[in-house]
C-alpha positions as CSV (number, residue, x, y, z in Angstrom):
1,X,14.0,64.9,49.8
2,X,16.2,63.6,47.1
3,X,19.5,63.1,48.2
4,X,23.3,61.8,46.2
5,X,25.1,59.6,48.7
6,X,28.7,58.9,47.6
7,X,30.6,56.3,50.1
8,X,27.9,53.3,51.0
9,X,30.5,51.8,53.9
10,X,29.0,50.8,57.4
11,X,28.3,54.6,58.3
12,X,26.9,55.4,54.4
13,X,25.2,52.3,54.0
14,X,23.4,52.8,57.7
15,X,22.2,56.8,56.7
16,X,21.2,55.0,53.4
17,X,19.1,53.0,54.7
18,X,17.7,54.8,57.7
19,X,16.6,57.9,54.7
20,X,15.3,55.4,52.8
21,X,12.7,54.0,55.5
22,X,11.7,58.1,55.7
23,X,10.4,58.4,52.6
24,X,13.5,59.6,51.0
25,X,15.0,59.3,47.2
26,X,18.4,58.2,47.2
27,X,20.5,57.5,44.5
28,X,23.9,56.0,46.0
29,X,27.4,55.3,44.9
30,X,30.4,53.7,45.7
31,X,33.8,52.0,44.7
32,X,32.6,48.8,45.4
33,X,29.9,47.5,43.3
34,X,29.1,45.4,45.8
35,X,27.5,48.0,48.6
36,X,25.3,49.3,45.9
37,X,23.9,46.5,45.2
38,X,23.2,45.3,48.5
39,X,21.1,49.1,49.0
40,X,19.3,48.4,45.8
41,X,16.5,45.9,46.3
42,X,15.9,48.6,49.6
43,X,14.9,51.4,46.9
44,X,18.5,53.2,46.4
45,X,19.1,53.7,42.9
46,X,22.7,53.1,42.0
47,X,25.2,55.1,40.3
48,X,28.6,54.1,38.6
49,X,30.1,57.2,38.8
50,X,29.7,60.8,40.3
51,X,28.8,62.3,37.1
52,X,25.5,59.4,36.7
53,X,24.6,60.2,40.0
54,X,24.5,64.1,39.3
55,X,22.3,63.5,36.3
56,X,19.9,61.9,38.2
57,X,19.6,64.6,40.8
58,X,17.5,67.6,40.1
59,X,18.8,70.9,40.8
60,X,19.0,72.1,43.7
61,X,21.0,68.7,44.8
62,X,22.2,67.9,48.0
63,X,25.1,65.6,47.8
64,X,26.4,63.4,51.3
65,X,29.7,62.7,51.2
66,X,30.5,59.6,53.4
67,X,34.3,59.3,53.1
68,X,37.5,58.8,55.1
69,X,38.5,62.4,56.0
70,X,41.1,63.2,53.7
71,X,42.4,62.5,50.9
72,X,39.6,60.4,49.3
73,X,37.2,63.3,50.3
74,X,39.2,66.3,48.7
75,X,39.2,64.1,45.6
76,X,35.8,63.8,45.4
77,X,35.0,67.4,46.4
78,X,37.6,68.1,43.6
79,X,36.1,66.2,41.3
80,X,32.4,66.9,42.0
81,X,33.1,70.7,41.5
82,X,32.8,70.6,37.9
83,X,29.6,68.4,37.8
84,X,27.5,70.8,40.0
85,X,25.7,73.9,40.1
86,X,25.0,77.0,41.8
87,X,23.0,76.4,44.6
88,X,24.1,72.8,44.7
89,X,25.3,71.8,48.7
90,X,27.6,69.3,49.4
91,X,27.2,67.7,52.8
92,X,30.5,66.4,54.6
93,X,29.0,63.7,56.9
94,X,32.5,62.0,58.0
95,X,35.2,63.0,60.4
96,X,36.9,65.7,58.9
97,X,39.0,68.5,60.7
98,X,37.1,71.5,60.7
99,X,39.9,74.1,59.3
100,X,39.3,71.8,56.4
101,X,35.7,73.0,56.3
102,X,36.5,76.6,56.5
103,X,39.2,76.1,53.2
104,X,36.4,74.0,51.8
105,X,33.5,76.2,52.2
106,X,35.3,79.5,51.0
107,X,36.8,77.4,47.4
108,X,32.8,76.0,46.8
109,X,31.2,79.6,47.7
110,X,33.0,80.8,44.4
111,X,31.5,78.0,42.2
112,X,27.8,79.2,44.0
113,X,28.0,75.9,45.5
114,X,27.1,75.5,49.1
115,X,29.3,73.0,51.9
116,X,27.6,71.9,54.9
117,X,29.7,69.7,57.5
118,X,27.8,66.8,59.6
119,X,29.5,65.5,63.0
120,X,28.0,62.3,62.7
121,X,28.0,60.4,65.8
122,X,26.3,56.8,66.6
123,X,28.6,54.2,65.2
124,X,26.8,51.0,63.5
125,X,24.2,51.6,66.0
126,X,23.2,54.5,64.1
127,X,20.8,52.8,61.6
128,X,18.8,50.9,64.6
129,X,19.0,54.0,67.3
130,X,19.5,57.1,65.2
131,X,22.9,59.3,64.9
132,X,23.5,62.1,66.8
133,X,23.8,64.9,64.3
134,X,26.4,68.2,64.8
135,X,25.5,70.7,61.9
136,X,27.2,73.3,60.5
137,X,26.5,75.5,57.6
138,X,24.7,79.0,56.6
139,X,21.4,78.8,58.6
140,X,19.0,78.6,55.2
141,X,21.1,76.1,54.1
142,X,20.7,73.9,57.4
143,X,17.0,74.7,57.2
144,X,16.5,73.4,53.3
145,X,18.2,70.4,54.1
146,X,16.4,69.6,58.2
147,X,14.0,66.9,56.5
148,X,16.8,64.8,56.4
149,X,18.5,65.5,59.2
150,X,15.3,64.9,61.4
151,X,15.4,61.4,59.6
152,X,18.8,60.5,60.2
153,X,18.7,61.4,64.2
154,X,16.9,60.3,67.3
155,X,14.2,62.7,69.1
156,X,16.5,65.6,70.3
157,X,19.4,63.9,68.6
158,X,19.9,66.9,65.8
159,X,21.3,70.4,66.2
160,X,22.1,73.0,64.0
161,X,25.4,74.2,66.2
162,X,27.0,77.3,64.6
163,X,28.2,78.3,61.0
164,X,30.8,75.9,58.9
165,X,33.4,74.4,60.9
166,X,31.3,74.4,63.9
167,X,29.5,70.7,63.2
168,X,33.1,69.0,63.0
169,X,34.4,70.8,65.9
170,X,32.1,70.1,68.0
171,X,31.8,66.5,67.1
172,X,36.0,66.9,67.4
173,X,35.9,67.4,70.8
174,X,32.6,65.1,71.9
175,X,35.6,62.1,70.5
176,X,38.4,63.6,72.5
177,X,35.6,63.3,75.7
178,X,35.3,59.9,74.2
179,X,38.7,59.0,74.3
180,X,38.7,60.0,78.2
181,X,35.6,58.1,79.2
182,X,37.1,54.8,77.3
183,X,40.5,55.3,79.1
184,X,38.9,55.7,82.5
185,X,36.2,52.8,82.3
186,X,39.1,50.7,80.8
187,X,41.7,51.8,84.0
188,X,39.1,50.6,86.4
189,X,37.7,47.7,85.0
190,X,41.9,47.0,85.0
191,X,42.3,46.9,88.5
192,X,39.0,44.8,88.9
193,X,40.6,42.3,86.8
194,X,43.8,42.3,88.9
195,X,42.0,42.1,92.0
196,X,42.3,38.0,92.0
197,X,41.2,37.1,95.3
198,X,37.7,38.8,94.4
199,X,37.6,37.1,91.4
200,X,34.8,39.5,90.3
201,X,32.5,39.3,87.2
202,X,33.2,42.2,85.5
203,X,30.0,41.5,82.7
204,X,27.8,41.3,86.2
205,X,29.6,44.6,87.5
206,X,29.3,46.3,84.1
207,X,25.4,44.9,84.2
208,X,25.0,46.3,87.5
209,X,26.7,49.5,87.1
210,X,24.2,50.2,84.2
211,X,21.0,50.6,86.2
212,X,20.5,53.7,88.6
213,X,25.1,54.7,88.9
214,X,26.3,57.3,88.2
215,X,29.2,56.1,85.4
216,X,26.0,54.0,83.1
217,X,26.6,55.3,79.8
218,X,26.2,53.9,76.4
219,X,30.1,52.6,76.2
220,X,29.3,50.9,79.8
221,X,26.5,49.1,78.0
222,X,29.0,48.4,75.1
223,X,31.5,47.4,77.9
224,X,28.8,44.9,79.1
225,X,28.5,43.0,75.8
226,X,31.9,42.5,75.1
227,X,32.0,41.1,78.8
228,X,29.8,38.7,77.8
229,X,30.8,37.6,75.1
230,X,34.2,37.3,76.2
231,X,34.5,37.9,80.0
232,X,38.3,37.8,80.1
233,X,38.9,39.5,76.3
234,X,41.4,36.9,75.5
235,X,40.8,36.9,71.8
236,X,41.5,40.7,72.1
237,X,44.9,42.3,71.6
238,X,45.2,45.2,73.7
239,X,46.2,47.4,70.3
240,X,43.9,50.7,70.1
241,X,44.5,53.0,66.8
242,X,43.2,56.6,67.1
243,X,41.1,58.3,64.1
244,X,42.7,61.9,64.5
245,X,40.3,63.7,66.3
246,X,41.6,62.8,69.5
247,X,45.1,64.6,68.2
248,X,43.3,67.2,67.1
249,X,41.0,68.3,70.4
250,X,44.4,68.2,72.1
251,X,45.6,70.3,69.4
252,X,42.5,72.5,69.8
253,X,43.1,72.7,73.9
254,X,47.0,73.8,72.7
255,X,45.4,76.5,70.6
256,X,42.9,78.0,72.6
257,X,45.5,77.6,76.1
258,X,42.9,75.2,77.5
259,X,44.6,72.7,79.6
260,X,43.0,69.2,79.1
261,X,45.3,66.6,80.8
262,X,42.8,63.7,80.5
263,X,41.9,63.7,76.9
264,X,46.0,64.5,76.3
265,X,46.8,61.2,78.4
266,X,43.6,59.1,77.0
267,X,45.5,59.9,73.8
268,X,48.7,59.0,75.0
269,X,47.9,55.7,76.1
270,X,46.8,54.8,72.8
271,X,50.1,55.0,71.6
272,X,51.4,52.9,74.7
273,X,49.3,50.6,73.0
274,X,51.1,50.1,70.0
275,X,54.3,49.5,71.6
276,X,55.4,45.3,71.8
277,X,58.0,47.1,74.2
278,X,58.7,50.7,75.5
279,X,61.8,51.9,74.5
280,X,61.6,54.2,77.1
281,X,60.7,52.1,79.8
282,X,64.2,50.5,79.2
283,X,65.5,54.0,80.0
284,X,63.7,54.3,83.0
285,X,65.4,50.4,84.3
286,X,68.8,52.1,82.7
287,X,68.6,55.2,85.2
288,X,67.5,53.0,88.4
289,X,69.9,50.4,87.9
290,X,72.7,53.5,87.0
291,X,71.6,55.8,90.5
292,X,70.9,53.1,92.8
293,X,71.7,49.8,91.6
294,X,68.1,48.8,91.3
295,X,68.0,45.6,89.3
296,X,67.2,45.1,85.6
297,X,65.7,42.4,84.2
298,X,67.8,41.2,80.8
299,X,66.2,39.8,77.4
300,X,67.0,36.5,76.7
301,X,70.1,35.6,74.2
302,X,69.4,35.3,70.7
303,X,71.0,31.5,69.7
């Protein structure tokens, strides 16, 4: 296939590569000069701007968009409108909300142009192992564009999952799961750490836990290399952003009356995270020390 990829970043740059290696053409572009022409002397041709890399598609194209969900994306949708034609698809491989792909879809469907969204799972890793692929689109669309998507994923690692919207849901909640798993291996592997007279290995347990239990995973095996190469984390700061999908499963699970307490608290504790101190945790000592006379413990005076 031939195949415009606009956004070369770690996730762009990896599918880049990983179609190049299957035989496809790819002409690539992005802001920075400088992805493009590290994906050059690998066979991507470079363009300097979304209208030179339309030109050097032949109709019908297939454009991968490898953006920040957002703003940046709707600009380039925006601004690719114009460029393309009929038949045209443009693929949405990053983590956008998926009421954005049902706006999207119906605006492109009267320009004849054809929108495709790709939950696009597998990190930097992707490249190397494959990324797990969550497609959604018309089903002839899907079909004209499978070469591809067989390239970019693992055996069994593709799937065309429902109509638009459907891909970015379902890779929407597979990151809110995500967000559970991380807070529960991260809990326990807490109280290992706390558990001084032990003074347990937590690389060996993560090593150990990662043949024949029940809990091995990919993130335990992720869990394992950051154990070694830092057993106590000390050059970590215990500060966890969230990318929005996590807010929006919980969203979802508001929406459809599904209760999901663990994703809801995984998501909460991200924002503990971010807090140097908890305001509210002062109102908590307030209260105690107010009904009972428990006591507080007072900041230091400022000289």
């Amino acid at each position: 296939m031939q195949i415009g990829m606009v956004g070369l970043g770690r996730m762009g740059a990896g599918m880049t590569r990983r179609l190049l290696r299957g035989g496809h053409r790819i002409v690539g572009t992005d802001r920075n000069p400088q992805h493009m022409q590290q994906l050059e002397p690998e066979g991507m041709q470079a363009a300097t701007s979304l209208l030179e890399l339309v030109g050097k598609l032949t109709a019908p194209r297939a454009i991968w968009l490898s953006l920040p969900a957002g703003a940046i994306t709707e600009g380039v949708i925006t601004e690719l409108v114009p460029l393309l034609a009929a038949d045209d698809v443009i693929v949405d491989s990053g983590n956008t909300n998926y009421h954005d792909d049902l706006r999207r879809a119906t605006t492109l469907k009267a320009h004849g142009i054809h929108y495709v969204d790709q939950g696009t799972s597998g990190g930097v890793w992707g490249l190397e192992h494959g990324f797990s692929l969550m497609v959604g689109g018309e089903p002839e669309i899907v079909q004209r564009l499978e070469p591809a998507f067989l390239t970019l994923a693992p055996t069994n690692g593709y799937g065309h999952v429902g109509p638009v919207g459907a891909g970015h849901f379902v890779k929407m909640v597979h990151n809110g799961i995500e967000y559970g798993m991380m807070q529960a291996y991260a809990e326990g592997f807490e109280i290992m750490h706390a558990a001084r007279q032990f003074d347990l290995n937590l690389h060996q347990i993560a090593a150990i836990w990662n043949h024949g239990s029940v809990v091995r995973s990919w993130l335990l095996e992720l869990a394992e290399h950051a154990f070694a190469q830092d057993a106590d984390l000390h050059a970590l700061k215990g500060y966890v952003e969230d990318s929005g999908e996590g807010r929006w499963t919980v969203q979802a699970a508001i929406d459809f009356d599904v209760p999901a307490p663990v994703i809801t608290l995984a998501l909460m504790q991200r924002f503990v995270s971010r807090q140097d101190e908890s305001f509210a945790a002062k109102v908590l000592a307030a209260l105690r020390n107010q009904f009972g006379g428990h006591a507080v413990q007072r900041q230091e005076q400022q000289s």
